[in-house]
C-alpha positions, 0 to 999 in steps of 0.5 A: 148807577155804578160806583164808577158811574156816580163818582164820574157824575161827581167829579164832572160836576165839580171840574165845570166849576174851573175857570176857562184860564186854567182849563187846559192845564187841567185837561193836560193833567187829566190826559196825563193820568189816563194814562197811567196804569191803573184802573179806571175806578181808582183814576176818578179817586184821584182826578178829584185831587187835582180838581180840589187843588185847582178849585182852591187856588183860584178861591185863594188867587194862587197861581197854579204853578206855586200849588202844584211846586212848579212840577205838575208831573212830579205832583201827578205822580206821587198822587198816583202812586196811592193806587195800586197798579193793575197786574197781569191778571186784572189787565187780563180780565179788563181786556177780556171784558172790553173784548166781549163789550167790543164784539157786543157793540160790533156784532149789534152794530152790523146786525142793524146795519144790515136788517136795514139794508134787508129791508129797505130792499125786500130780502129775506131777513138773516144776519150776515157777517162779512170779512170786509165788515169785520176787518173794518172795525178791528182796524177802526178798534186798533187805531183807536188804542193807537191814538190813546196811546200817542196821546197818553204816553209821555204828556208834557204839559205845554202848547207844543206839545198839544200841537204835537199832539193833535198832529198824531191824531188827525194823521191816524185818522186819515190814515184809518179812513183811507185803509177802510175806504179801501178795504171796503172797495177791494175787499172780497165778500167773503161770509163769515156767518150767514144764520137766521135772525133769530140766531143772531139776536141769540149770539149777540146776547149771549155776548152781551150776558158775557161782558156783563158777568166779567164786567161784574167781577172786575168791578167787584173786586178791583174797584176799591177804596184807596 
C-alpha cells in the first residue's frame, strides 16, 4: 500500500471514533479542506489535526466551537497554510497523471462493455470507439469536476449552506444525465477506432504503464513530510 494509502487507512480508522453529534461539522471541515490547493498527501497530514482536535474535546466534554475559538475557517486555515501549496508544474503532472488514469478507466470500460455486447450477439471480437461513447464520458468526467467545485469552493460550515449545497448537486446531476440520454439518441455513429482486440488490449496498457510511471514520480517527489 502507498504512503497515501496507509495514512488514508489511518486517518478513517480514527474519524469513525467522532460521535454521530459532531459529524457533520466535521464532514464540513473536510469538504472545506479538499478544497484547498494543496495535494492530496499533504491533505491526509493535516485531516489528522482536526480529527484529534475533535477526538479530544468530546474526551474533555468541551464544545467544539470553544476548541476551534468559534472560527472553524480561520483555524482550518492556518492549519493549511503548513503546506505547501501546489505550482504549476505539480498541477501539470497531477492533471496529467489523472488524464492517463482517466482515459485508462474509459478506454477499459468501453473495451468490456463492448466485448459484452460481441458476444452476447455472436460478432467478431474488435475494439471499437464510438464519438458518442467518447462525448459521453468527457461529460460525465467534466461535470464530476463541476460538482466538486460548487461543493469545495467557499464551504460555509452551516445547515443552509448544506442544503445549498445538495441543490447544486442533484441539479448537475440531472442536467448531466438528460445531456447523455440524448447524445446517446442523436448522436451519429461516427467510429473513431476500429482494431483487433489484440490492439486494444495493447493500448489500453501502454496507457495504463503511463499513468503508473507519471503517477510514480509525483507521488515520490511532491508527497513529502510537512
Amino acid at each position: 500500500m502507498s504512503k497515501l494509502g496507509e495514512l488514508r487507512k489511518l486517518n478513517n480508522r480514527d474519524e469513525a471514533k467522532i460521535s454521530n453529534k459532531n459529524k457533520e461539522k466535521y464532514d464540513s471541515m473536510i469538504l472545506y479542506l479538499r478544497g484547498s490547493k494543496i495535494n492530496e498527501y499533504h491533505q491526509e497530514l493535516i485531516r489528522q489535526d482536526p480529527i484529534s482536535m475533535i477526538l479530544g474535546a468530546e474526551e474533555r466534554g468541551e464544545s467544539l466551537k470553544r476548541v476551534f475559538n468559534g472560527d472553524y475557517k480561520a483555524t482550518l486555515d492556518e492549519i493549511i497554510a503548513s503546506a505547501p501549496v501546489q505550482d504549476t508544474k505539480e498541477r501539470f503532472i497531477y492533471n496529467l497523471s489523472m488524464l492517463f488514469f482517466v482515459a485508462f478507466v474509459l478506454l477499459g470500460v468501453i473495451f468490456v462493455m463492448k466485448t459484452i455486447a460481441q458476444f452476447r450477439d455472436n460478432e467478431p471480437l474488435r475494439y471499437v470507439l464510438l464519438l458518442g461513447d467518447l462525448i459521453t464520458f468527457l461529460i460525465t468526467g467534466f461535470a464530476s469536476v463541476v460538482v466538486l467545485n460548487a461543493l469545495t469552493s467557499g464551504v460555509v460550515f452551516s445547515k443552509n449552506q448544506s442544503q445549498k449545497n445538495n441543490i447544486i448537486l442533484w441539479v448537475v446531476l440531472a442536467v448531466t444525465f438528460g445531456v447523455v440520454y440524448l447524445i446517446r439518441q442523436y448522436t451519429p455513429r461516427i467510429v473513431l477506432i476500429d482494431s483487433s482486440i489484440v490492439v486494444g488490449i495493447i493500448i489500453i496498457g501502454i496507457i495504463g504503464a503511463l499513468y503508473k510511471l507519471i503517477d510514480k514520480y509525483y507521488t515520490d517527489k511532491y508527497h513529502t513530510e510537512l
